[in-house]
N, C-alpha and C positions, 0 to 999 in steps of 0.2 A: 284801206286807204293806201292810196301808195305816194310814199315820203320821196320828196326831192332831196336831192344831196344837201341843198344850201338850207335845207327847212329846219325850223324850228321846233321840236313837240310842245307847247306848251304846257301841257298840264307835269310834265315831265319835271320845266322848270319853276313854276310856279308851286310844286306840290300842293298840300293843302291849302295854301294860298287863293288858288284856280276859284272865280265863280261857277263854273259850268264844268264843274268836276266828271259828270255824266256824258259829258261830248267828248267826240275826238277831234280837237284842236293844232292844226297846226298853221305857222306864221312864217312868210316868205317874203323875204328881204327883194322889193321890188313889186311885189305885186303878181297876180296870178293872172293871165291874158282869159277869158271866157273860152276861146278856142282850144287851151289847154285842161279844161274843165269836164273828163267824160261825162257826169251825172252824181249823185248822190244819193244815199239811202240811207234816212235816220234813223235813229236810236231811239228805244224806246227807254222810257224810265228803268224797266230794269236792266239795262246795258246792252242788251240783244238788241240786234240788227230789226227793223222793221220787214214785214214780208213782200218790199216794194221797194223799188226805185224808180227816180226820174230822171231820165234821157236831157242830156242837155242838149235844147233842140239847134244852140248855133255854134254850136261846135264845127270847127273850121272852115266858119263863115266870114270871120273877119282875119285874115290872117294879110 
């Protein structure tokens, strides 16, 4: 995942606190555009990366 300067880690701040201790959460004051969003690939229960990702198909569609 790659961290914006202005971002937040959540689980970071929250520690044990966090409901979704198992994601990697992070929070961006303003909001994130879709066009800034290359794609994602989740996490499986045991922490490891999933053997897939998904292509964000409108990525720099709305700019």
């Amino acid at each position: 995942m790659r961290k914006a300067a202005e971002s937040i880690d959540i689980n970071k701040v929250l520690g044990g606190k966090t409901p979704y201790a198992g994601e990697s959460e992070i929070a961006i004051a303003g909001g994130v555009l879709p066009k800034d969003i290359p794609g994602v690939t989740p996490i499986r229960a045991d922490g490891n990366f999933a053997r897939f990702s998904i292509v964000n198909i409108f990525k720099g569609k709305y700019e």
